[in-house]
KOLKE-686769 format. One record per atom (N, C-alpha, C): residue in one letter; atom name; x, y negated, z. Coordinates in steps of 0.02 Angstrom, whole numbers, always signed. Example, Ala and Ser with C-alpha at 12.3 -4.5 7.8 and 13.67 -1.06 7.14 Angstrom:
residues 2
   kelo   doba       c1       c2       c3
      A      N     +660     +284     +390
      A     CA     +615     +225     +390
      A      C     +660     +165     +390
      S      N     +642     +112     +354
      S     CA     +684      +53     +357
      S      C     +645       -2     +394
end
This chain:
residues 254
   kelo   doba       c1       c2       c3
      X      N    +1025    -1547    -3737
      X     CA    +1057    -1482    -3730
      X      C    +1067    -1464    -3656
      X      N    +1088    -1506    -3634
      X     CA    +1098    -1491    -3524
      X      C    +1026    -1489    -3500
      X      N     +992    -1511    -3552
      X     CA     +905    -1516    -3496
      X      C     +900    -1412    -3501
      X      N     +914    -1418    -3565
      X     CA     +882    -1337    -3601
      X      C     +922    -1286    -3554
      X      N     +984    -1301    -3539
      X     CA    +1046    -1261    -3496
      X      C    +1026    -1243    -3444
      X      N     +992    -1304    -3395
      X     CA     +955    -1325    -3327
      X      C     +910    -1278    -3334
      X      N     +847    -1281    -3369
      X     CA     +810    -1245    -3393
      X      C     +798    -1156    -3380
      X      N     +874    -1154    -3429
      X     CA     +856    -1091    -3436
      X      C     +907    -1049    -3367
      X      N     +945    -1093    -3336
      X     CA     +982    -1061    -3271
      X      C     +913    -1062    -3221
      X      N     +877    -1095    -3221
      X     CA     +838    -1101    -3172
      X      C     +760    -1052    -3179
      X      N     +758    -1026    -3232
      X     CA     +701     -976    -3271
      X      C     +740     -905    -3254
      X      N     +819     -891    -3264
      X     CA     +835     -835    -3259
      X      C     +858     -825    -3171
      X      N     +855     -879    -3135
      X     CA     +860     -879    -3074
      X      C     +795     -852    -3038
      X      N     +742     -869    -3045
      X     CA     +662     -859    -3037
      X      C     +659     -784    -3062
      X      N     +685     -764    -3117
      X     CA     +685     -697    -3133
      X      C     +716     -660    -3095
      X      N     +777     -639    -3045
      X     CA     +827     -614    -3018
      X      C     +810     -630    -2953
      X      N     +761     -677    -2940
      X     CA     +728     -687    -2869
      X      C     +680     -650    -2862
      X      N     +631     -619    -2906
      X     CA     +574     -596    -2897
      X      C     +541     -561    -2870
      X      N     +592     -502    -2878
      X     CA     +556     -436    -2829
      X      C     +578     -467    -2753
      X      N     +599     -499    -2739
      X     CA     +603     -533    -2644
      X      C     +565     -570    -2644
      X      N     +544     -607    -2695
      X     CA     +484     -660    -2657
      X      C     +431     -625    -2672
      X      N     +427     -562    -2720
      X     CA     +351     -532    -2716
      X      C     +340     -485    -2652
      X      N     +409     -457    -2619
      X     CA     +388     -424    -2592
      X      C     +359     -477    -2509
      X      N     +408     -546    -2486
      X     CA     +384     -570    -2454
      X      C     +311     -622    -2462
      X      N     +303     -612    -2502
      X     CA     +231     -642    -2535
      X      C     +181     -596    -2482
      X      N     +193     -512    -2518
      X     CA     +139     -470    -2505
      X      C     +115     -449    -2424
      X      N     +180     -466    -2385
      X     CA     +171     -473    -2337
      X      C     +125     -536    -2300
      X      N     +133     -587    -2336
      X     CA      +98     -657    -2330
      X      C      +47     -647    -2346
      X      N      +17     -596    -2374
      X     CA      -48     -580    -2404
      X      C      -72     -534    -2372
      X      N      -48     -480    -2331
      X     CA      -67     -434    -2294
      X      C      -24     -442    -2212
      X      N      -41     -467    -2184
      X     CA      -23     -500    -2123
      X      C       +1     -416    -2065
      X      N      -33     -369    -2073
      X     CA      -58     -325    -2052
      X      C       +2     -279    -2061
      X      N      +40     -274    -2128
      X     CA     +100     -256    -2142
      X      C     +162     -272    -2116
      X      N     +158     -311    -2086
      X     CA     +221     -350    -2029
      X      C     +235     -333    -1992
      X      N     +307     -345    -1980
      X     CA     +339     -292    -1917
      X      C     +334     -341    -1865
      X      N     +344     -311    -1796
      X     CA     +308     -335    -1745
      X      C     +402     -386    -1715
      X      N     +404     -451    -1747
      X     CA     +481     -471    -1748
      X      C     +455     -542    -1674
      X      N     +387     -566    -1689
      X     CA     +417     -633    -1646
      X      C     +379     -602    -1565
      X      N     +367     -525    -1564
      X     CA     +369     -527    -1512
      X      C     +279     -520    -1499
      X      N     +232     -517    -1540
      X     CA     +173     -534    -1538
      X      C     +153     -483    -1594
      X      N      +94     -441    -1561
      X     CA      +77     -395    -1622
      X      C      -17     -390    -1619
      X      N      -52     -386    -1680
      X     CA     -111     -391    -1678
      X      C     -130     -302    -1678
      X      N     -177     -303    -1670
      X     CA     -214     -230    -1641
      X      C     -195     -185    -1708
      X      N     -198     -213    -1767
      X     CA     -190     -158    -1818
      X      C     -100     -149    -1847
      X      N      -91     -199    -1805
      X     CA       +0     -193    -1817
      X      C      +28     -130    -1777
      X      N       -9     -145    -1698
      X     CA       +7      -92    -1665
      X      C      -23       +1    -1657
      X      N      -70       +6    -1708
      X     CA      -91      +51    -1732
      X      C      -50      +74    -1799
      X      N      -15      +60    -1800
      X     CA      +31      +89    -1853
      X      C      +85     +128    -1826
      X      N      +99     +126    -1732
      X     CA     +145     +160    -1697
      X      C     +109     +200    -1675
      X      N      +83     +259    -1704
      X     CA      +40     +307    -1643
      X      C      +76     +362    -1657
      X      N     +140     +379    -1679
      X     CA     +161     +429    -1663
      X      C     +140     +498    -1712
      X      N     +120     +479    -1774
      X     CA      +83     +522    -1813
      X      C     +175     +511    -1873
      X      N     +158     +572    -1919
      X     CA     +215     +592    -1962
      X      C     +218     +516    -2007
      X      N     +166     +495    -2022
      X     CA     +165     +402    -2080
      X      C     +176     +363    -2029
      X      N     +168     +366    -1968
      X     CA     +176     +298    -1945
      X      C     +275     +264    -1917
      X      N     +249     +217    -1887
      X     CA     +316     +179    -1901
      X      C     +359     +197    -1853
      X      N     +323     +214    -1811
      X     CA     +351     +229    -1720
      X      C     +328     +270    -1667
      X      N     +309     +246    -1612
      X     CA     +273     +267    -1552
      X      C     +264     +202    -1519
      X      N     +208     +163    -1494
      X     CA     +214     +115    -1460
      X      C     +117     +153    -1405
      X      N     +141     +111    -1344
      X     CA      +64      +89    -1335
      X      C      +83      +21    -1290
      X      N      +23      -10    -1278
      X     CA       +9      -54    -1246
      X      C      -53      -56    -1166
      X      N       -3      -92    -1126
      X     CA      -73      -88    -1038
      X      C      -49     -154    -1030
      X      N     -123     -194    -1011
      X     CA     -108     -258    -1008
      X      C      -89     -305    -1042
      X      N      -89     -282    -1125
      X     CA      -76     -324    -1172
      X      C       +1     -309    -1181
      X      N      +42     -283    -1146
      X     CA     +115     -268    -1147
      X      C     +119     -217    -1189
      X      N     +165     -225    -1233
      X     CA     +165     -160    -1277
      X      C     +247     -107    -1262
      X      N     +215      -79    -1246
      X     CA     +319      -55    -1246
      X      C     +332      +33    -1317
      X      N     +389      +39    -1305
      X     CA     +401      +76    -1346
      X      C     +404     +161    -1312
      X      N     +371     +201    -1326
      X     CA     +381     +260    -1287
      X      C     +405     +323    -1315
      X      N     +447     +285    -1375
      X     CA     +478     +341    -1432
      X      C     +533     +410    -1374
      X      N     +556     +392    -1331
      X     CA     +589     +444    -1280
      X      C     +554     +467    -1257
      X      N     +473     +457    -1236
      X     CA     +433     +512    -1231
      X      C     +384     +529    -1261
      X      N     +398     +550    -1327
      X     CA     +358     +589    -1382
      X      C     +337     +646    -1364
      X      N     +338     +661    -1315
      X     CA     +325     +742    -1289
      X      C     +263     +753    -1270
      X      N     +268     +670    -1241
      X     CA     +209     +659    -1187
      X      C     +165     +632    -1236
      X      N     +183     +577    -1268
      X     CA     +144     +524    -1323
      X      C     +132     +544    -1388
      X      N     +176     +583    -1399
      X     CA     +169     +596    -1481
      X      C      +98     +629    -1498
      X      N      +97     +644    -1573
      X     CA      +41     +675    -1576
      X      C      +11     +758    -1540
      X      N      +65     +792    -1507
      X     CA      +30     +846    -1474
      X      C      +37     +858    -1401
      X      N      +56     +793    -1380
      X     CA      +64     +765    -1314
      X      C       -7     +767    -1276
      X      N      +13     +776    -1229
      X     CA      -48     +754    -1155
      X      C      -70     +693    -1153
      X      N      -20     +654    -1171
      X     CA      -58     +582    -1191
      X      C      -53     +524    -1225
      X      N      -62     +590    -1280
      X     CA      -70     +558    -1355
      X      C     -119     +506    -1382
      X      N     -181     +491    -1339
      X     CA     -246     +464    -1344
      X      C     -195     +406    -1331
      X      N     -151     +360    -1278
      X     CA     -133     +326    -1278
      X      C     -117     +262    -1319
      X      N      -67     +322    -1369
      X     CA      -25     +272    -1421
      X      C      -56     +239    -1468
      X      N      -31     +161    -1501
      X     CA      -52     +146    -1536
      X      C     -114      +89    -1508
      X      N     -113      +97    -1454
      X     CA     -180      +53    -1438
      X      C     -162      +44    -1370
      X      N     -209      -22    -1327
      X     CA     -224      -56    -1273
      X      C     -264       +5    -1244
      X      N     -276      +67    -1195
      X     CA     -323      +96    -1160
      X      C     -319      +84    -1097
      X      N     -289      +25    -1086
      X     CA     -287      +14     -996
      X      C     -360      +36     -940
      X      N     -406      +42     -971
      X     CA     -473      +58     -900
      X      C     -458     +129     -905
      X      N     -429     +171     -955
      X     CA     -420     +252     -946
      X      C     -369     +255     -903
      X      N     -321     +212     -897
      X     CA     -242     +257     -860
      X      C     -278     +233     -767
      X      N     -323     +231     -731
      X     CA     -348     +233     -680
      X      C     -421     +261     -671
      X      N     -481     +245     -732
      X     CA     -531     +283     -726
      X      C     -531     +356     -750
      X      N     -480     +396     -779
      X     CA     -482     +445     -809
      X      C     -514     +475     -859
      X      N     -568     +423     -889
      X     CA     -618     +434     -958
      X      C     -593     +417    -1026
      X      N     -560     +491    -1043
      X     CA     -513     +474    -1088
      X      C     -543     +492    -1166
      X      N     -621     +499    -1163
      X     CA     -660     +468    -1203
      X      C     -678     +411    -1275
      X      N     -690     +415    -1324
      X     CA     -647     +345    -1344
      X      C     -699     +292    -1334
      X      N     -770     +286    -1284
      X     CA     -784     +219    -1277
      X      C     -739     +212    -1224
      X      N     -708     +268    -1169
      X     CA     -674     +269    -1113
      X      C     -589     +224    -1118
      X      N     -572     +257    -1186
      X     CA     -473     +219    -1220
      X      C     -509     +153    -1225
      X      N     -524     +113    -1188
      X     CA     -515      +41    -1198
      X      C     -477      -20    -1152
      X      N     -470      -55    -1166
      X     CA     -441     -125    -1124
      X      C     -467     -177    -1085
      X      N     -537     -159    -1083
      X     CA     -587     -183    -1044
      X      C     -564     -178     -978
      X      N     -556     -218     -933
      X     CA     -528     -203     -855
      X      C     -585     -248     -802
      X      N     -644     -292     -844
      X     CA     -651     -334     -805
      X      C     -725     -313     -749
      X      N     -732     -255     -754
      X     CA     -775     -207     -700
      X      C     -744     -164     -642
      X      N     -659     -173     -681
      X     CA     -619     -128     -598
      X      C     -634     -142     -539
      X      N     -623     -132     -488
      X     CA     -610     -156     -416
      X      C     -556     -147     -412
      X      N     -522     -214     -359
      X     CA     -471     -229     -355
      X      C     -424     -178     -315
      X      N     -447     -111     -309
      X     CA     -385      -67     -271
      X      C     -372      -35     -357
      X      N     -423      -29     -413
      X     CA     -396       +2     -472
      X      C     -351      -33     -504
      X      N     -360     -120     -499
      X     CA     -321     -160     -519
      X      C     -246     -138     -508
      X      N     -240     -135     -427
      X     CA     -186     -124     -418
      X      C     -149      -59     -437
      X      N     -178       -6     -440
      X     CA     -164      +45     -480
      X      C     -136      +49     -524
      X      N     -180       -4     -590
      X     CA     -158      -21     -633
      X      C      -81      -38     -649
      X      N      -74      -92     -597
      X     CA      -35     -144     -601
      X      C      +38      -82     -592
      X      N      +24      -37     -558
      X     CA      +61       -3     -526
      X      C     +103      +52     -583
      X      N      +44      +55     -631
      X     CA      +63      +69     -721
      X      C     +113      +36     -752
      X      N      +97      -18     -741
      X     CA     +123      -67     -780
      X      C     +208      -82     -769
      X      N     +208      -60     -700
      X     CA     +280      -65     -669
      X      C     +320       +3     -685
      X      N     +280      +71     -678
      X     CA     +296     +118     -726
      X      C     +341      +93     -791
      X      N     +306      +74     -831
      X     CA     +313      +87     -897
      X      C     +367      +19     -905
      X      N     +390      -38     -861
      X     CA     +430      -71     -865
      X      C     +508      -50     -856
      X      N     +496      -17     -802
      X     CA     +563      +31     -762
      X      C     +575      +83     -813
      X      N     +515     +109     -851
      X     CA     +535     +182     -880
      X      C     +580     +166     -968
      X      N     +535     +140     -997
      X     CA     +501     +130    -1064
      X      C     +551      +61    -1094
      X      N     +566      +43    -1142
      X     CA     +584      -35    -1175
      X      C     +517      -74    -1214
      X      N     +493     -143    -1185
      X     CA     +472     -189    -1190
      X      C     +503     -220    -1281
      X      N     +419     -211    -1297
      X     CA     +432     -209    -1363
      X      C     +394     -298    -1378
      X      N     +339     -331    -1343
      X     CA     +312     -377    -1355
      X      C     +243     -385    -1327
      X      N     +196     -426    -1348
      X     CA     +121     -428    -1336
      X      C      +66     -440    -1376
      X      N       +6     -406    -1350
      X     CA      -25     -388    -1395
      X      C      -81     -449    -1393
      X      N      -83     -463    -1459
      X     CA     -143     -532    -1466
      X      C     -217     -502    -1449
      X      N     -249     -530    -1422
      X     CA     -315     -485    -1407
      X      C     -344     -505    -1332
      X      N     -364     -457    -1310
      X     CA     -388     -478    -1235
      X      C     -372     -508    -1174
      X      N     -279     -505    -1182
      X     CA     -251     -532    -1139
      X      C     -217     -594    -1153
      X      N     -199     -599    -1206
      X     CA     -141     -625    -1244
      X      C     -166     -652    -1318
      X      N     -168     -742    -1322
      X     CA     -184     -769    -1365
      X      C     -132     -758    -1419
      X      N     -176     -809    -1497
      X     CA     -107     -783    -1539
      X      C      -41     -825    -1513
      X      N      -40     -880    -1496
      X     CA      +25     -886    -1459
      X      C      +61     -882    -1408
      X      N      +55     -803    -1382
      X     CA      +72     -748    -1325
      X      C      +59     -800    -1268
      X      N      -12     -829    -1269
      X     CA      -24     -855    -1174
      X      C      -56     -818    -1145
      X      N      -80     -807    -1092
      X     CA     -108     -760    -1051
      X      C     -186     -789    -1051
      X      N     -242     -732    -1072
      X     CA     -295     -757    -1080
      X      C     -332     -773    -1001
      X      N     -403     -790    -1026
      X     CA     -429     -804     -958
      X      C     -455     -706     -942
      X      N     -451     -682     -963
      X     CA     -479     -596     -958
      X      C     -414     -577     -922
      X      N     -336     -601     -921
      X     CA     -286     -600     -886
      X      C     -277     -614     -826
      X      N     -299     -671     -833
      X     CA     -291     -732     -764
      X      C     -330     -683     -725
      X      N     -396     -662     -731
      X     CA     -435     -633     -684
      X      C     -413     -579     -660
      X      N     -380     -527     -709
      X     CA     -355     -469     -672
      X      C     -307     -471     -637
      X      N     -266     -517     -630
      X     CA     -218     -564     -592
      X      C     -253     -566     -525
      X      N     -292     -638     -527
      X     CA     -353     -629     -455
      X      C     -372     -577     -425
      X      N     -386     -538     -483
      X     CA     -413     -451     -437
      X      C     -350     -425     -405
      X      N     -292     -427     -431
      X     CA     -241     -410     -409
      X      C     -199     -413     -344
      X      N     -213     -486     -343
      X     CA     -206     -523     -260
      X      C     -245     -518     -218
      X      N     -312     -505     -233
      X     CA     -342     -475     -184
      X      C     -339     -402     -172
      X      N     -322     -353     -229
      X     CA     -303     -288     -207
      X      C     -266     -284     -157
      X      N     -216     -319     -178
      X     CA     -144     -290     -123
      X      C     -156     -337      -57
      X      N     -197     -376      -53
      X     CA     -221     -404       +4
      X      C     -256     -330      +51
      X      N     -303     -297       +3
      X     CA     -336     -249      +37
      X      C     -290     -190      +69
      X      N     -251     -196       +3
      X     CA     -208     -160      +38
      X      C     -180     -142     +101
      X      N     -139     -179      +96
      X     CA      -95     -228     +154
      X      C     -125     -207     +217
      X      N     -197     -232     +228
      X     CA     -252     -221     +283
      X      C     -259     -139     +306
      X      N     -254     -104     +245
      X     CA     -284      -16     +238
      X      C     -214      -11     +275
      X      N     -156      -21     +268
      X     CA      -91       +7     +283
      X      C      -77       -9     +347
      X      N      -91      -64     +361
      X     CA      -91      -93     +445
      X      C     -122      -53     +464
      X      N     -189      -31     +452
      X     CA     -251       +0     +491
      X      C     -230      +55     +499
      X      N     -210     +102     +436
      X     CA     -153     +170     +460
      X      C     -136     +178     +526
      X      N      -84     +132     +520
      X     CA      -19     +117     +549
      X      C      -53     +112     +626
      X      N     -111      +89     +638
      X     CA     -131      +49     +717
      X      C     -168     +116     +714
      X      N     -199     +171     +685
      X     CA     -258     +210     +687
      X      C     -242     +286     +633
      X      N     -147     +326     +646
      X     CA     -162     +339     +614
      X      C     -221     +400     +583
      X      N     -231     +436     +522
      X     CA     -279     +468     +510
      X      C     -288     +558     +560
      X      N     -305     +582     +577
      X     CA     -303     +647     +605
      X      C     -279     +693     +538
      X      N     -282     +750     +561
      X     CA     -261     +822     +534
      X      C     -346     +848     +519
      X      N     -345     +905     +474
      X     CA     -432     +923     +485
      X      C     -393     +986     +431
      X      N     -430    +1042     +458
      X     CA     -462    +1097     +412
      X      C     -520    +1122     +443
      X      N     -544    +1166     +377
      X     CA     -628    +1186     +371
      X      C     -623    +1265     +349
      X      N     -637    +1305     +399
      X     CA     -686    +1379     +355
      X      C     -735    +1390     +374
      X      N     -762    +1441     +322
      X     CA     -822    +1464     +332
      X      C     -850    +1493     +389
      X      N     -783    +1533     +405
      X     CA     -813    +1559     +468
      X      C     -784    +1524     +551
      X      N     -745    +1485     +550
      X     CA     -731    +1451     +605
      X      C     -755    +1362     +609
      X      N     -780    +1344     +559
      X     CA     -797    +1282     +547
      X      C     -766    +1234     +526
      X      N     -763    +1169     +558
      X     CA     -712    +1123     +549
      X      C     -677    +1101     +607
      X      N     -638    +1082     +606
      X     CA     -564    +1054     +675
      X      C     -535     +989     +657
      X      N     -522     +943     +688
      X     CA     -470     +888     +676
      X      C     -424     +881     +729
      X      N     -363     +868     +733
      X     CA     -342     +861     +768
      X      C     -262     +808     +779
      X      N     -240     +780     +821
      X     CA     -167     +732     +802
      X      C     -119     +769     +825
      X      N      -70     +730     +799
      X     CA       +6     +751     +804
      X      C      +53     +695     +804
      X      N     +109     +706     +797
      X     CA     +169     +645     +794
      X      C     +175     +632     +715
      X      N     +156     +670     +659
      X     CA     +165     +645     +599
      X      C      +81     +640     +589
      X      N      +42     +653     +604
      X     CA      -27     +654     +586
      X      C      -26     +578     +536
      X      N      -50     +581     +496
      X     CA      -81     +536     +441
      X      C      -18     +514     +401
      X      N      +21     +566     +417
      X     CA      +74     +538     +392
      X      C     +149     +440     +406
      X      N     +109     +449     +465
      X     CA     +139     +405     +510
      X      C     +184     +445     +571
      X      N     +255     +418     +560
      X     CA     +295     +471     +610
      X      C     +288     +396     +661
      X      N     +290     +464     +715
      X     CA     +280     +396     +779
      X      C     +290     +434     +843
      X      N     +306     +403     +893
      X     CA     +320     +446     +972
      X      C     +271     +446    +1018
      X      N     +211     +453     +968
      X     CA     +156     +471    +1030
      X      C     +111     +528     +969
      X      N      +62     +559     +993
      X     CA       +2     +599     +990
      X      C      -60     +564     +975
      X      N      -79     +542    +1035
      X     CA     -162     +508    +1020
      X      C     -212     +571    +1039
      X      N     -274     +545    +1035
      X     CA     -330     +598    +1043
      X      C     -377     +584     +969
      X      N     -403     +633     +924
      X     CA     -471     +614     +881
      X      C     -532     +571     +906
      X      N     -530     +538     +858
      X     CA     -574     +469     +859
      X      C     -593     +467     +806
      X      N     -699     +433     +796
      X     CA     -722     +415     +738
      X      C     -735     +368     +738
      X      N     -686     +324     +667
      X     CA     -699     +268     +667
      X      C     -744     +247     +615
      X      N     -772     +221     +632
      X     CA     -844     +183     +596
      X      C     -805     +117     +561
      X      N     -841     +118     +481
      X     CA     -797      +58     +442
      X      C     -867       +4     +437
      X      N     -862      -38     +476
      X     CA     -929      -92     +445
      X      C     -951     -116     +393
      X      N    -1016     -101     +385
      X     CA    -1042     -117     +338
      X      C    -1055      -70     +279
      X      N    -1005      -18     +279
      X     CA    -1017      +19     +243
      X      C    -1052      +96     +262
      X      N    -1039     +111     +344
      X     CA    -1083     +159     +360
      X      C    -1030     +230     +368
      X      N     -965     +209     +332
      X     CA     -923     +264     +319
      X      C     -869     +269     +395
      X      N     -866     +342     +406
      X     CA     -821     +360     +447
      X      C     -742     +387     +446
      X      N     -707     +394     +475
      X     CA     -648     +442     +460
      X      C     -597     +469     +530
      X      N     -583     +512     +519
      X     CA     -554     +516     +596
      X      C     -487     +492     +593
      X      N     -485     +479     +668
      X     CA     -399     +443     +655
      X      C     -384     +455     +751
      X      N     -314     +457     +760
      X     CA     -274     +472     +815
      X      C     -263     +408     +834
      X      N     -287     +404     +916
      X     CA     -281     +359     +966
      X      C     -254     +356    +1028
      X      N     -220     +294    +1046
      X     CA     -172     +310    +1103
      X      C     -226     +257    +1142
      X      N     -248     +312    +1210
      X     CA     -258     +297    +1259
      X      C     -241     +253    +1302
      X      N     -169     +248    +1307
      X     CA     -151     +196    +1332
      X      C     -149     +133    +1317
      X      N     -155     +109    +1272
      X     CA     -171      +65    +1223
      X      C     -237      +39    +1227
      X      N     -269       -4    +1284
      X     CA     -330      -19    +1295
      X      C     -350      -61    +1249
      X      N     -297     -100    +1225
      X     CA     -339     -147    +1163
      X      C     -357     -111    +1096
      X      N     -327      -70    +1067
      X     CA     -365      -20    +1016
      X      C     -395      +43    +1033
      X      N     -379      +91    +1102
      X     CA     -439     +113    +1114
      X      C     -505      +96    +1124
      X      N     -516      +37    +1145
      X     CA     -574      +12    +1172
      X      C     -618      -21    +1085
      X      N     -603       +3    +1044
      X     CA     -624      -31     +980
      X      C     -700      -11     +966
      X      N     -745      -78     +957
      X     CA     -813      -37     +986
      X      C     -821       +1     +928
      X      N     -777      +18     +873
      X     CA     -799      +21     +804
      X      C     -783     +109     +822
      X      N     -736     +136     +880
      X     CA     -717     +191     +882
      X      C     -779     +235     +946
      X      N     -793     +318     +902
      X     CA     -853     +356     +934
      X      C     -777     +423     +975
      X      N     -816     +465    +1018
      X     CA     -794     +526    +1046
      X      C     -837     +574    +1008
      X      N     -808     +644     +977
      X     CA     -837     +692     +935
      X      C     -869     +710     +989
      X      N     -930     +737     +986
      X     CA     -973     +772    +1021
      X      C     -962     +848    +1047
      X      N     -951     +845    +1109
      X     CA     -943     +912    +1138
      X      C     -857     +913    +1132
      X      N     -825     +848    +1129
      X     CA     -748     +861    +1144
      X      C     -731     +828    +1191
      X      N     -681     +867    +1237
      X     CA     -684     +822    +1306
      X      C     -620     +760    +1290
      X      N     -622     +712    +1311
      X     CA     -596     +648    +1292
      X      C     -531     +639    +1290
      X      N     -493     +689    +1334
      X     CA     -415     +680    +1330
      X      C     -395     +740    +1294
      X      N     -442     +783    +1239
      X     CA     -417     +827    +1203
      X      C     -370     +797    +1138
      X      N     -319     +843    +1114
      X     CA     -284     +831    +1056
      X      C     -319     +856    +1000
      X      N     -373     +894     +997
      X     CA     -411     +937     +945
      X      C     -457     +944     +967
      X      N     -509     +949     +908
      X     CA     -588     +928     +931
      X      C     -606     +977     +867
      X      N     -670    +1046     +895
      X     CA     -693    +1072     +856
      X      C     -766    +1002     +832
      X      N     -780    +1031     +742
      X     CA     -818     +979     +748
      X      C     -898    +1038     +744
      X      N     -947     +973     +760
      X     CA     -991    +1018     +771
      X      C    -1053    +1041     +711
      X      N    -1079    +1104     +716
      X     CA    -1131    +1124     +644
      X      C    -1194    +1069     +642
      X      N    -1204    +1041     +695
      X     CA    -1266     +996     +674
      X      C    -1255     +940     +615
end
């Protein structure tokens, strides 16, 4: 009689359990249905946040980072400016501008390292702006959220960006850029100033073309004369037909 009691408490227990273990079953069976809880979401999890009237949310993801951009539905939602975003990894669009859909992808490993940094420069965006929702399994990010080797590298590109950087900003700074306008009917002009290139500083300089090696490319930039160790830069030309201690240099039609 106690076996049959046992029995039947334990048959009507299984009954009164059911609809919870079917419904966590069906999730066990459709993986894809899962809410994004340990922090790790697969590509079709996070396509369920694009910001459309069925879906769950607003999310996108740069860099495998997914954050939440439900406060700017304006921008993200579906009749947003950049709506192509949500729901998906399009990191090579938010710097190449090919917002295309072979263009919405996560492919990064053809950037150059000043887009990298660009990138990266996104990414700090959307940290400061946005709430950090998890990561996305896929190109960057194994299934147990490590950083892939397609990571590591854009990393590398990264350190060398801001290496380049670094160099471009010094070079400013020692050379900065001239002033220039162009018409039709007066030609073109460059010329320095005390903010010229956007470097405030207590000198002038004269226009100078500096020649970048190797690549053939020029740009004008303001030079202080007195300064024999960067005037004398063999890399720097005099515009033709400008006399040498001018502040402005017409440039010429040839």
């Amino acid at each position: 009689m106690f076996k049959y009691l046992v029995a039947l408490l334990s048959f009507g227990l299984a009954i009164w359990t059911l609809p919870e273990w079917f419904s966590v079953g069906s999730c066990l069976l459709k993986p894809w249905l899962l809410q994004p809880t340990a922090g790790l979401l697969h590509q079709d999890v996070l396509a369920l946040y694009n910001g459309n009237r069925s879906s769950k949310g607003l999310y996108l993801a740069i860099l495998g980072q997914v954050f939440d951009v439900e406060k700017g539905r304006k921008h993200y939602g579906p009749d947003g400016g950049y709506r192509f975003f949500s729901g998906r990894d399009a990191s090579r669009a938010f710097v190449t501008g090919d917002f295309s859909e072979a263009g919405l992808s996560d492919d990064v490993s053809d950037l150059s390292p000043s887009q990298i940094v660009a990138l990266y420069d996104w990414l700090t965006f959307y940290e400061k702006e946005y709430t950090p929702v998890g990561r996305l399994i896929g190109r960057f990010y194994t299934e147990r959220g490590e950083p892939t080797e397609a990571l590591q590298q854009a990393e590398a590109h990264l350190t060398e960006g801001l290496k380049l950087k670094a160099q471009a900003e010094e070079e400013n700074r020692v050379y900065p850029a001239c002033n220039s306008e162009w018409s039709s009917a007066a030609g073109g002009r460059v010329w320095c100033s005390e903010k010229s290139g956007g470097v405030h500083r207590d000198w002038t300089g004269v226009p100078r073309m500096l020649f970048s090696p190797g690549s053939g490319r020029t740009r004008c930039v303001c030079v202080r004369l007195d300064d024999r160790t960067r005037s004398n830069n063999p890399h720097l030309r005099q515009y033709k037909d400008c006399p040498p201690h001018a502040d402005s240099c017409l440039l010429s039609q040839d």
